[in-house]
N, C-alpha and C positions, 0 to 999 in steps of 0.2 A: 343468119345462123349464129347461134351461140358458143363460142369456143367452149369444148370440152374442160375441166378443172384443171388434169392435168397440162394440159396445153397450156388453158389462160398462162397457171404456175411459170411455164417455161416461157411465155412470150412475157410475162411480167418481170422476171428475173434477166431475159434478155435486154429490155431495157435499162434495167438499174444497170447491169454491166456495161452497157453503151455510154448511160450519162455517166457514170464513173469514169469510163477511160478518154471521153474525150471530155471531158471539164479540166480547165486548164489549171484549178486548184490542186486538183487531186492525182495531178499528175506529178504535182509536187510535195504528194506526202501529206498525209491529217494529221500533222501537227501544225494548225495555225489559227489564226484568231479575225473573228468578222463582227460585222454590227448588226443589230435587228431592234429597229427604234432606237432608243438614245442608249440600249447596251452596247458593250463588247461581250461578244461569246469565246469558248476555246473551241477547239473543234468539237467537243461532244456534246456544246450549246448550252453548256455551266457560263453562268454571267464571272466575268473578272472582270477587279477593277484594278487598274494602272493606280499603284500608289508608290511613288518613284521619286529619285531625286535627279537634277543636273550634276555632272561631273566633267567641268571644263579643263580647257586647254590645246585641245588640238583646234582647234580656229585662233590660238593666240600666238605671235611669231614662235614659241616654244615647239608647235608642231607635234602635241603630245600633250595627252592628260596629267594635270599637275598630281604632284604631289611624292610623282617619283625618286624624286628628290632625298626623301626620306621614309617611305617603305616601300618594297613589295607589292607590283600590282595586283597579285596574290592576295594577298592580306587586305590590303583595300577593298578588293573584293568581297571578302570576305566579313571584312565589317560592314558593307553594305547591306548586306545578307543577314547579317548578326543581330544588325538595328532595326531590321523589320521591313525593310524596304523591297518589293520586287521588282523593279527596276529602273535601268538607268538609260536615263537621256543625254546624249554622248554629242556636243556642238564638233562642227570641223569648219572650215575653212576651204574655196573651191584652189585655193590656193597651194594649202596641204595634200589634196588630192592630188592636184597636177605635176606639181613640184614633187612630192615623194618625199623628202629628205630626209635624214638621215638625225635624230634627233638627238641634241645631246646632255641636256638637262634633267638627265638619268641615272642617280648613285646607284654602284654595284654592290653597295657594299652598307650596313650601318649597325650599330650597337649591337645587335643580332647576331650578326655577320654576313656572310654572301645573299643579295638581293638581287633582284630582276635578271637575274643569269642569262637566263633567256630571251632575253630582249638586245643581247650586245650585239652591233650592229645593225640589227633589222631599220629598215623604213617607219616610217610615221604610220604606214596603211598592213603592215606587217607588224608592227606594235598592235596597231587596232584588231588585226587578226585575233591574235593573240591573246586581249581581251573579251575580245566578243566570245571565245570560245571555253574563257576559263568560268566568263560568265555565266553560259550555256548550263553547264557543267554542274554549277551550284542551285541551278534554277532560276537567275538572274533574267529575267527579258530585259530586251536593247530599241532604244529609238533613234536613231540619228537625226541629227538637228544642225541644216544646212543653215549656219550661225551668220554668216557675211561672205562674202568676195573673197578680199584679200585678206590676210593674217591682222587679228589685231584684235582688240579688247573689250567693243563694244557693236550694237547695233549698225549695219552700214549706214555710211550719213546719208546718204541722197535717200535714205526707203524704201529704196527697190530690193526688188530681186537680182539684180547683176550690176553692173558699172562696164564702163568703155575697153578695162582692161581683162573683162570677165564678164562676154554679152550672152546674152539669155540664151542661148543655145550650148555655150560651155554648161551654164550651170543646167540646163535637163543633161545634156552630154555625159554628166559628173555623180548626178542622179542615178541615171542608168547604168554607169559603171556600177558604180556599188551596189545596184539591185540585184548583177550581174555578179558582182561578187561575194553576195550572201546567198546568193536565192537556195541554196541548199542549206542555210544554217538558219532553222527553224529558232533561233535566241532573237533574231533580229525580226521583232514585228513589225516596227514599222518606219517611214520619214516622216520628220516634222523640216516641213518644204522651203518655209524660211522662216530664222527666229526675224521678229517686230519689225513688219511693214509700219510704213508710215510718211509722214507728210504731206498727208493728203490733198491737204490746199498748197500747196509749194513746190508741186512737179513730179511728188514723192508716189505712191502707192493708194489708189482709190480700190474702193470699192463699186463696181456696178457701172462704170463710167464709160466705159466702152472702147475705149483706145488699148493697141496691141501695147503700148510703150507703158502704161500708167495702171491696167486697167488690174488688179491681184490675182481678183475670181480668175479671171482668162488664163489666166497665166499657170495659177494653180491647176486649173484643168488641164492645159499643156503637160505641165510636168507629172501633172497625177495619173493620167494616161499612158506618157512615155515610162513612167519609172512598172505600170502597171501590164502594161505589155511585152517588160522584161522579169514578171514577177508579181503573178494575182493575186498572189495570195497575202499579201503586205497590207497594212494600216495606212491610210495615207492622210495626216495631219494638219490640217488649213486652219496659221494663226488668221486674226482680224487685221486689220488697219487702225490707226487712231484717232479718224474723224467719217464723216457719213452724215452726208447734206448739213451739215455743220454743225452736229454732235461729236464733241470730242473725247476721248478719254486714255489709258495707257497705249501705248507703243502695241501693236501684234494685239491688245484686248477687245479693240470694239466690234461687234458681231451687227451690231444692227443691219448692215446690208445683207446677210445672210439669207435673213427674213422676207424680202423682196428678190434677192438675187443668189440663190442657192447655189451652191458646188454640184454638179450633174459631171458623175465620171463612169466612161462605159465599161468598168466592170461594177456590179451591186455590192453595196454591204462593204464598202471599205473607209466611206470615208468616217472621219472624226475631225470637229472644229474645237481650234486650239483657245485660249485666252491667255491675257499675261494679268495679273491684278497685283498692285503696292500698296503701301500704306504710306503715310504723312513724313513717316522718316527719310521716304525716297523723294518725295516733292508733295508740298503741302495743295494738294487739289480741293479744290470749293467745295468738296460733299465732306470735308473734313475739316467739324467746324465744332464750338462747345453746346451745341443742342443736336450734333450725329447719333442714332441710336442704333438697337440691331437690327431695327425695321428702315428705317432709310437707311443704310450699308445693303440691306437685302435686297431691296428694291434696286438700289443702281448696280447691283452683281446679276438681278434679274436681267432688268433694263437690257443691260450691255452686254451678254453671252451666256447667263445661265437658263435664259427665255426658251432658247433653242431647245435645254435637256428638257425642260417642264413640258415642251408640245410636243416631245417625245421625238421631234426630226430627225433626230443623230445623234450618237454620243456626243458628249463635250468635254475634254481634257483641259485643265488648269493646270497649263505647262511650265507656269512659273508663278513661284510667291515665296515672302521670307521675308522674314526677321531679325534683327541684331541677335544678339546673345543678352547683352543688358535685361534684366529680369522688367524693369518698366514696361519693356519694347515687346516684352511676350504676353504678360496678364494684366498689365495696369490697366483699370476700369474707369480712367477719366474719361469723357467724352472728348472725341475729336483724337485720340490717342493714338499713339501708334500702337500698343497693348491693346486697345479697346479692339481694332480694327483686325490684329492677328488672331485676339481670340473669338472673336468672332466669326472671321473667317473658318476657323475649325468646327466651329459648334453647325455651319452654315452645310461645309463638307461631311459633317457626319448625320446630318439628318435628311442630304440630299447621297446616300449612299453609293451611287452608280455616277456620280459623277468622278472623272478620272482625276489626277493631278501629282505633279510633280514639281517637290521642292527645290529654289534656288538659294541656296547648290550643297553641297559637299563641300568643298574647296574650304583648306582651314586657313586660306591667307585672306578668304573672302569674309564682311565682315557678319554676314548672311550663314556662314559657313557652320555646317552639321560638324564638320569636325576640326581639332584646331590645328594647328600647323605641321603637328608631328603624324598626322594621319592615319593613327591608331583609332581602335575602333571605339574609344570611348567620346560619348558625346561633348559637343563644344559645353554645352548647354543645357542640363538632366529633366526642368521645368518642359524646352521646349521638347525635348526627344519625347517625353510625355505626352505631351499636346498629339504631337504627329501620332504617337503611337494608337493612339483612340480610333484613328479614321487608317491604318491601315489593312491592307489584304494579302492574309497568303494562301499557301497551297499544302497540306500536308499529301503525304506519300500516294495516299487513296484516293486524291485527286478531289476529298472534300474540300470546300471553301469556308475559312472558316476569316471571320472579321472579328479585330481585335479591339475591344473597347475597356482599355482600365480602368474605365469606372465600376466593373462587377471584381478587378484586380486590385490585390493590395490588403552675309549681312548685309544690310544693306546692298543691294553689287551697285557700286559707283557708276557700271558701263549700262543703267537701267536711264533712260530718259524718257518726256513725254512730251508730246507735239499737241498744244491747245491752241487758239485764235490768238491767244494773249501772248501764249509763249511757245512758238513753235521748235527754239530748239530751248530748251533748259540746260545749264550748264551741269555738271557734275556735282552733287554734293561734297 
């Protein structure tokens, strides 16, 4: 017997109501962001693209994003927002987390007058309140990027995910807290789970390998899970490793185990695989060489994690890449260059459009750094802010998407290393 129209109406409308109230997203509110093939959607399944910068310091004993030193987390903010950027990826430390403390490398005060007012006294994770909410505000989105262990300034050295003093259950423990403590602040989209696995052959961070101690994928599924069963409705970030049956390349960049051994996490449509990629000025790697062109550069960006966005698997975020300021180091067209290799990488991002990415860093003590030391909103660098500005995305009011290309218009981070057969730890430039 065929239900009646009006009936079917009300038994069909009965279940939308159903799956509506018990889907564990929507219980959290339609402001959030999911994948469908190698997109990110927003909730009303407009594609955005993550076009973002790094803003360190709370993973470095400071225990707080730099730069408050000299303005206004306010204003930082704000010039983030000014330059074109929609948001930022914000490293911590599981150490900052636990410890809390009490930050003091915080002026109240500068040329202006009264600064970060509101921040006197507060905790390191009450500072980040603080941020995430002024970010909100501007239309800023936030990524958290569980940077290392303990406090400090570079990649963890062993390339795990945890160490003795900080074992893998702290660091999901720590996850979860903070899923727990945004899950209502629709700014924060998502975790990126750990910056640069690695060591692959040295004890460090495999992919595909099978051991609970070594093995990344597993691991990440652990946390991507737990951070997800306190909060479905999040992005959940899986950089690479830096070697794969003995393919090797940047720290957190190589994806090729992806390909065989995929990220399966049981909520759908969340995740996103991360890469990190450099250039010659961070360490001179063999594909950079005087016969490099834009077709070999493209191929080993293929090769090693852009393969994934082209078969359409899942989004792919390029959670780190950057530049000096020195004008050679942005557009010089030698081959093998580190010019050659940045602008290219742009021309690579802008005609692969939905591919996500965020630059390293912000930070004007970094020599990588978007802005310079006084942290005003004016560019380190006017060539490079140009560059980036080509391939950004924002949002105007009507929630159209509109991408920015100036062509119709008109540093280095020291704590970056790479684990090869040859050189498995490289010392610091």
């Amino acid at each position: 017997m065929q239900p009646q129209p009006r009936a079917a109406a009300f038994l069909l409308s009965l279940c939308c109501y159903l799956f509506v109230a018990m889907s564990p997203v929507s219980a959290l509110g339609m402001d959030y962001w999911h994948t469908r093939g190698n997109k990110i959607l927003d909730s009303q399944n407009n594609p955005v693209r993550i076009a973002g910068v790094t803003w360190s310091g709370f993973e470095a004993p400071d225990a707080v994003v730099h730069g408050l030193w000299a303005q206004d987390y306010k204003s930082i903010l704000k010039a983030i927002r000014q330059n074109g950027y929609n948001s930022i990826r914000i490293p911590y430390s599981n150490q900052m987390v636990e410890a809390n403390p009490k930050p003091v490398n915080i002026s109240f005060s500068n040329s202006t007058g009264p600064i970060n007012t509101d921040l006197q006294g507060l905790t390191s994770l009450e500072i980040l309140d603080k941020i995430v909410d002024f970010a909100g505000a501007i239309g800023l989105r936030v990524i958290l990027d569980n940077h290392r262990s303990e406090a400090g300034t570079s990649a963890e050295a062993n390339g795990l995910w945890y160490t003795k003093e900080f074992p893998e259950q702290a660091w999901i423990s720590d996850w979860v807290a903070l899923a727990r403590r945004y899950r209502n602040k629709p700014a924060v989209v998502g975790m990126d789970l750990r910056n640069e696995p690695h060591n692959a052959g040295y004890g460090g961070s495999c992919w595909g390998c099978g051991t609970t101690a070594n093995d990344w994928r597993l691991a990440a599924q652990r946390a991507g899970n737990a951070i997800l069963a306190m909060n479905p409705r999040l992005l959940i970030f899986v950089e690479g490793t830096d070697c794969y049956k003995g393919e090797c390349y940047w720290w957190g960049g190589n994806l090729l185990g992806a390909g065989e051994f995929p990220v399966v996490l049981k909520v759908p449509h969340r995740l996103v695989y991360s890469a990190h990629d450099f250039g010659p000025a961070l360490f001179q790697q063999k594909w950079f060489t005087p016969k490099t062109t834009s077709a070999s550069l493209q191929a080993i960006w293929i090769k090693y994690w852009a393969y994934i966005y082209l078969s359409k698997e899942a989004p792919v975020w390029l959670a780190e890449f950057g530049t000096t300021n020195k004008p050679a180091d942005i557009q010089n067209t030698a081959t093998g260059s580190q010019g050659q290799w940045f602008s290219e990488l742009i021309q690579f991002l802008g005609t692969h459009q939905w591919i996500h990415w965020a630059y390293w860093a912000l930070n004007g003590e970094d020599p990588f750094g978007l802005l310079d030391n006084s942290y005003d909103a004016t560019p380190a660098n006017t060539s490079k802010h140009l560059l980036l500005s080509r391939i950004q995305f924002t949002s105007d009011q009507k929630g159209q998407r509109v991408s920015r290309d100036l062509k119709t218009k008109s540093g280095y981070n020291p704590d970056r290393k790479v684990c090869t057969p040859i050189h498995p730890r490289v010392a610091d430039p």
